[in-house]
C-alpha positions in Angstrom: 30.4 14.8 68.0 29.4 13.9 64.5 25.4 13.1 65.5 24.6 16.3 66.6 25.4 18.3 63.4 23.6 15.5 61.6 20.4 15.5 63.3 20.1 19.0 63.0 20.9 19.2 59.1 18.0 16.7 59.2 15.6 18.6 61.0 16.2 21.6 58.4 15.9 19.3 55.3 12.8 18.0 56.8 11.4 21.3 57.5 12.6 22.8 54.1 10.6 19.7 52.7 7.4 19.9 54.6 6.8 23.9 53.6 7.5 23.0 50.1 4.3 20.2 50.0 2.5 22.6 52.5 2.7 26.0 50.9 0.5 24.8 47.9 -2.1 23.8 50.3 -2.0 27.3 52.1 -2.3 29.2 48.8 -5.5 26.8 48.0 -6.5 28.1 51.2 -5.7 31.4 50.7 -8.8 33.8 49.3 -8.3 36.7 46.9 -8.4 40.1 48.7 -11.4 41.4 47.5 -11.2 45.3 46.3 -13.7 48.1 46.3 -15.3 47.9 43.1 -13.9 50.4 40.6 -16.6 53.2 39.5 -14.4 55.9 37.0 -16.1 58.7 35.9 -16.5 57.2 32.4 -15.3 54.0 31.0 -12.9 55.4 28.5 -10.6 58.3 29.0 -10.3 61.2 26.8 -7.3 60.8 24.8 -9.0 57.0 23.5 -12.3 58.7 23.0 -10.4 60.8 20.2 -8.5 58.3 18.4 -12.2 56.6 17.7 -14.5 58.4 15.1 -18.1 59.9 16.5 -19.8 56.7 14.6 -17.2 54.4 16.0 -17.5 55.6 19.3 -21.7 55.2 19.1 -21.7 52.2 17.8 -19.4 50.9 21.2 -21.2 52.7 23.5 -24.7 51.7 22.1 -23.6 47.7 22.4 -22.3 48.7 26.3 -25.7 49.7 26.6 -27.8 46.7 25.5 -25.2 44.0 26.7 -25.5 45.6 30.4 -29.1 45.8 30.1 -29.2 42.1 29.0 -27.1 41.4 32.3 -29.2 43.1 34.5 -32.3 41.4 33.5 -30.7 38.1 34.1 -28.9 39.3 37.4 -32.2 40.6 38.4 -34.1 37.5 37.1 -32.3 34.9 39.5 -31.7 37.8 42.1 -27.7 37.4 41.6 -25.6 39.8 44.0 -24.2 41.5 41.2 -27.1 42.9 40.1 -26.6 46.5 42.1 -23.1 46.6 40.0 -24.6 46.1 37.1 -26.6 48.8 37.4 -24.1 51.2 38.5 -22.4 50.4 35.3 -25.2 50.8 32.8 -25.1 54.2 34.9 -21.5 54.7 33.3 -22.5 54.1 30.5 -24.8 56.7 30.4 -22.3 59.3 31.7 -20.7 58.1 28.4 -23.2 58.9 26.3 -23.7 62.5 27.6 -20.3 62.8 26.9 -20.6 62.7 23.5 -23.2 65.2 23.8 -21.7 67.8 25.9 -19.2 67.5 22.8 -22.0 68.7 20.3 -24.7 70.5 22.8 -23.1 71.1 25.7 -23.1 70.8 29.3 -27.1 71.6 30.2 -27.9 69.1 27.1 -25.5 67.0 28.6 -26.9 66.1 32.1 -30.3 66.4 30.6 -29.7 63.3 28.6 -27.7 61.6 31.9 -30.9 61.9 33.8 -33.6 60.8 31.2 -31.5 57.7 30.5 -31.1 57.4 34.7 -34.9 57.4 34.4 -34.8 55.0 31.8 -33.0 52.8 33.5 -34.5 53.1 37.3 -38.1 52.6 35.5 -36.9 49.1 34.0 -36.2 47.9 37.6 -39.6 48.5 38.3 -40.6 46.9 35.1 -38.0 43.8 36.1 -40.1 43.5 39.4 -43.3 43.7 38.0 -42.6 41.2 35.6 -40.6 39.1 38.2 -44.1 39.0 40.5 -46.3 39.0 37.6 -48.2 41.7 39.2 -50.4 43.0 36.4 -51.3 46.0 37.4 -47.7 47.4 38.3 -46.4 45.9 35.2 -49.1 48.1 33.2 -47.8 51.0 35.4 -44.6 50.6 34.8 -45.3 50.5 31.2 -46.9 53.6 30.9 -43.8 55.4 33.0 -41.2 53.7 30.6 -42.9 54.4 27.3 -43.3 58.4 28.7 -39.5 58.0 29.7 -39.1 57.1 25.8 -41.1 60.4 25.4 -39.2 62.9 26.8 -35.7 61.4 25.5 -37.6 61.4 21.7 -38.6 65.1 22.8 -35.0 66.0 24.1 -33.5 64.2 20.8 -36.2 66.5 18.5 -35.4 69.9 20.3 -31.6 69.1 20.0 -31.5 68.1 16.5 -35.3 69.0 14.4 -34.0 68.5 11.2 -31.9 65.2 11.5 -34.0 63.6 14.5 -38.3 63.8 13.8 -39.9 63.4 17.1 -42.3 60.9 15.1 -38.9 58.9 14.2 -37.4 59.3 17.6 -40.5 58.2 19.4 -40.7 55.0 16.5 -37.4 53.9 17.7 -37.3 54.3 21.1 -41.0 52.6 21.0 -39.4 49.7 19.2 -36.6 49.4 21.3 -38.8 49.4 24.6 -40.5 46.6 23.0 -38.1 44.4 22.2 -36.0 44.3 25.3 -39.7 43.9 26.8 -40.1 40.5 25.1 -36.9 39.4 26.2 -37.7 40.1 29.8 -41.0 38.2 29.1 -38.8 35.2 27.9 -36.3 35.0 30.2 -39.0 35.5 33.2 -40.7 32.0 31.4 -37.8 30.3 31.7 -37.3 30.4 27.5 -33.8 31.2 27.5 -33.1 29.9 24.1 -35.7 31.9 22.6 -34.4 34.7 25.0 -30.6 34.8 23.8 -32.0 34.4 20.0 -34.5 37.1 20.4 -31.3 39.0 21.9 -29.8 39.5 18.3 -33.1 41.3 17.4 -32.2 43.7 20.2 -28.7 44.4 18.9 -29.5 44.5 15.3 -31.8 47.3 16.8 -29.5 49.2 18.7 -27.3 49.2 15.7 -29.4 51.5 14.1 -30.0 53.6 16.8 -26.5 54.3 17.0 -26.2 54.8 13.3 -28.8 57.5 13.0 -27.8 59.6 16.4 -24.1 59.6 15.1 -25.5 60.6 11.2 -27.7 62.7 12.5 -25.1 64.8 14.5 -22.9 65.1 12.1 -24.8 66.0 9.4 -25.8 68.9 12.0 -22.3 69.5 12.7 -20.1 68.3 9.9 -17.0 70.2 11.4 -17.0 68.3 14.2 -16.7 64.4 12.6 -14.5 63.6 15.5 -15.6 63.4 19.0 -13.6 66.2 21.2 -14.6 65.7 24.6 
């Protein structure tokens, strides 16, 4: 009378035991659900964006820019699967720049600037490519198509702001920029990738200043407005 009851306490105790030394092995089985990747309009919302001031905000956005640039020419470089994703955020990026613009020049100005710096970016894939094959002739073509990208956005830049923003300046800076993320493509594509995460800080320092005389030259344009207002 007494073995049945027994046995079948044992069989629960031994089943209670086994899923305890079993379910670690199925969650080490188990893979993580993967989800759509998320693509917001911009990457910060509206209420954040006016808690920062207009430099603040510049500086941020101009680092977003050459950090996911920097990605994307070492995605592209070993032909990593991210690489599509990390353009589609330097894309964002750009939506967050115009944003700040709109703010100041408004909506035309806006998706003006959104599409030279779409250019910008869909002309470096061909100059990653080129350099990637070391195709001479379609690097030099490439070339010429950036450095008229860096044109028109020194152009655009001029016509929105003469006074604060020289086209002869404008074109200096862009010019220099193009340049130096040019050498790091150059390094990385030889394999110096010490040289290519040193010559990274040149890029940066760079950029700093790009930010600093877009957000001075804005607001010494429009000194009512040293706050962004999206």
């Amino acid at each position: 009378m007494t073995t049945r009851p027994c046995r079948a306490a044992a069989r629960i105790f031994l089943a209670l035991l086994l899923s305890l030394f079993l379910r670690p092995l199925s969650f080490a089985e188990e893979k993580p659900a993967l989800t759509p990747n998320p693509s917001p309009a911009v990457s910060y919302d509206a209420e954040a964006m006016r808690r920062w001031s207009l430099h603040e905000m510049m500086v941020k956005l101009c680092e977003d820019h050459v950090i996911w640039l920097r990605s994307l020419i070492v995605s592209a470089a070993a032909d990593l699967p991210d690489k599509d994703l990390v353009r589609e955020r330097l894309q964002r990026n750009h939506r967050d720049i115009a944003i700040i613009f709109r703010a100041f020049y408004g909506v035309d100005a806006s998706d003006k600037l959104n599409e030279l710096l779409n250019d910008h970016i869909a002309i470096f894939g061909d100059v990653l490519a080129a350099a990637k094959t070391a195709d001479a002739a379609k690097q030099h073509e490439a070339a010429a198509r950036w450095n008229k990208n860096a044109d028109d956005i020194a152009a655009f830049l001029n016509q929105a702001n003469p006074k604060n923003w020289s086209v002869n300046d404008m074109r200096k800076m862009l010019h220099e920029h193009l340049q130096l993320i040019n050498e790091v493509v150059e390094l990385r594509a030889g394999g110096h990738y010490a040289d290519d995460i040193a010559h990274y800080d040149k890029v940066q320092r760079q950029m700093l200043k790009i930010a600093h005389v877009l957000s001075a030259g804005m607001t010494n344009q429009f000194p009512d407005k040293a706050r962004l207002r999206p």
